[in-house]
N, C-alpha and C positions, 0 to 999 in steps of 0.2 A: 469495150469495157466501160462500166457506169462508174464514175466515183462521185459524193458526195456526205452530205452531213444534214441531220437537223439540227438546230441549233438551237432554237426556241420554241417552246412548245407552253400555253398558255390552255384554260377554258376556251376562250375564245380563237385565237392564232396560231397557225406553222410555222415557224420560217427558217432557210437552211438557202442549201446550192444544190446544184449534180450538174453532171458533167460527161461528155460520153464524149472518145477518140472518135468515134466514126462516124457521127453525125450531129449538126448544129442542134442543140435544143431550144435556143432563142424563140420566146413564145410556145412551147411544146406546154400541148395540157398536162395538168398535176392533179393527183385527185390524193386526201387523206384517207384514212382507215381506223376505224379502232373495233376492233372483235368484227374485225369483216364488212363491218356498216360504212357507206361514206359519209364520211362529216365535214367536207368540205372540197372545193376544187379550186385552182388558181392556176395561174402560168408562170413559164419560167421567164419572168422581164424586167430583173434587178439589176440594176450595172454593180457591180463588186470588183472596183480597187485593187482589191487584194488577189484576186483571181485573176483580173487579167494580169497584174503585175506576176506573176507565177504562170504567167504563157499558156492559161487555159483559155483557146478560144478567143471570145472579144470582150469578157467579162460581164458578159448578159448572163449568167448562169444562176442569179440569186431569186430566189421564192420570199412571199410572205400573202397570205391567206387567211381571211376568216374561216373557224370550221368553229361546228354545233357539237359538242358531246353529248351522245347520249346518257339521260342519268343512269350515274354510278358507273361511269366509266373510268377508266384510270389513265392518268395521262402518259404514264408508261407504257400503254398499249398501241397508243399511237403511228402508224406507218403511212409513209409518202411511197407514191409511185406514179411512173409516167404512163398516161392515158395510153392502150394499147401496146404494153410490155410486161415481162415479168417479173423486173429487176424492182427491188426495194431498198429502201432507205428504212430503216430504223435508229428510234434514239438510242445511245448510248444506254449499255444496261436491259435493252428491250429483247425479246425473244420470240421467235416465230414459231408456231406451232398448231398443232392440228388438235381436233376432238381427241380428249383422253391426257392429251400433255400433260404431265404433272406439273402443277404449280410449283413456283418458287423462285429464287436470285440467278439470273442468268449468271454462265460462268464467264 
């Protein structure tokens, strides 16, 4: 199981944790997304305090990354995932969805 968070998301920046029971992610690539495009890649190689202190791992789990938006993008749309998986991280409020999804306020 993957857990994590973003945490900040900027024009410019990603940056959050994840976390996985069954395998180290220490330096595992990271890639953003937004409407499918990537706008950015980074590794997992932040020491976070607060995570090891919460017995996740050795507290290597934190991200932060330049990404490019493309214009007219919304920062909302924003998705992290780990290079070669299918597990996502979404910001709070964000929603996954395919061609035809009807717009609007995630529930």
């Amino acid at each position: 199981m993957i857990k994590g968070a973003i945490e900040e998301v900027s024009a410019q920046l990603v940056s959050g944790w994840i976390y996985s029971r069954t395998a180290p992610l220490r330096d595992a690539l990271i890639l953003a997304f937004s409407d499918g495009v990537c706008i950015g890649t980074g590794r997992v190689d932040r020491f976070r305090q607060d995570l090891a202190d919460a017995g996740l791992d050795d507290g290597y789990l934190g991200f932060s990354f330049p990404i490019s938006l493309p214009e007219h993008a919304e920062l909302a749309s924003v998705v992290v995932r780990l290079a070669d998986a299918e597990a996502l991280l979404l910001q709070r409020g964000s929603r996954v969805g395919g061609a035809g999804t009807p717009a609007g306020p995630a529930s």
